[in-house]
N, C-alpha and C positions, 0 to 999 in steps of 0.2 A: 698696712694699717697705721705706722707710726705717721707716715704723710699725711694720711685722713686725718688722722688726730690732732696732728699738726697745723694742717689746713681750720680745723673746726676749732682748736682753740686761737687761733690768732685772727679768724673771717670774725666769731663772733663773742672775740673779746673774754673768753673762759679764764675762770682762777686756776685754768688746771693745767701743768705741762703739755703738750703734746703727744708726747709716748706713754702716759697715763692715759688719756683717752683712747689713744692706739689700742692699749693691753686691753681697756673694757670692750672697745668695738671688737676685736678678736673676740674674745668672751662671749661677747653676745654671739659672734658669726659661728661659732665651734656650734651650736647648738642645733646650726642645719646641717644635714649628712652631706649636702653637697660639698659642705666648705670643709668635715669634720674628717672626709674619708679622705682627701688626698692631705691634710695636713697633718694626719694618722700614718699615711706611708711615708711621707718624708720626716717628720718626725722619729719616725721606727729605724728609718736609713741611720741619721745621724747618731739615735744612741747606740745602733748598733757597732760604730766606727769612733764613737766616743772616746775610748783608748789610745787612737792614733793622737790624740791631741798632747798628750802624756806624753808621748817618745822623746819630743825637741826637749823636752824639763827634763829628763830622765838622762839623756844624753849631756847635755849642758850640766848637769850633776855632775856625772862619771869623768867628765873632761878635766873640771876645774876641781877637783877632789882636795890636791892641793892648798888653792886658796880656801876653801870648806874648813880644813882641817886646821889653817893658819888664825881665819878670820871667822871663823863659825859664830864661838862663843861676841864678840861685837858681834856679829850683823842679826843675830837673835837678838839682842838685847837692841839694838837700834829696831826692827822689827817692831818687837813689844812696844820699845817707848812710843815708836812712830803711831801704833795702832790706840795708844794709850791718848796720846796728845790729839789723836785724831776723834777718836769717841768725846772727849771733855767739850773740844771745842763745839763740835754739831748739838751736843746737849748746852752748852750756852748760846749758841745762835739758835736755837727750836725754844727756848728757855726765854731769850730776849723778845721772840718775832709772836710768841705765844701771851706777851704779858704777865705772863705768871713768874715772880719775886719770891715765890715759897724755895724752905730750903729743901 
């Protein structure tokens, strides 16, 4: 669906990303049982094995515990800042691309 979306925003010139049209056509497609029932079993597959995704971070934890305990305290706080600096800037660039100067 992201290729269709992709296709139909760049064939006919859309303001809209690709994988945003993607998600709508999916949306609209879920709505027939044909499309609805096998992306209901594999859906169903993956959260049911959802956990296994967690073991490699979980692992990689337990390994480097060490460094955790050395550099914890910085890498939270680079964390934070990083997620800090990262939110300010997307609301000045949605802020600048929107015209709106209010505070």
């Amino acid at each position: 669906m992201q290729s269709l979306g992709e296709l139909l925003s760049r064939g006919l010139h859309l303001p809209f990303p690709g994988p945003v049209i993607g998600i709508l056509l999916m949306v609209l497609a879920l709505r027939w049982p044909v499309v609805r029932a096998p992306v209901a079993a594999c859906a169903g597959f993956l959260l049911s094995h959802l956990s296994l995704l967690f073991v490699p971070v979980g692992v990689g934890v337990m390994t480097h515990l060490g460094l955790l305990d050395q550099y914890g305290v910085r890498m939270l706080a680079v964390i934070v800042l990083s997620t800090w600096v990262g939110l300010a800037v997307t609301a000045l660039v949605v802020r600048a691309m929107s015209g709106s100067h209010d505070a």
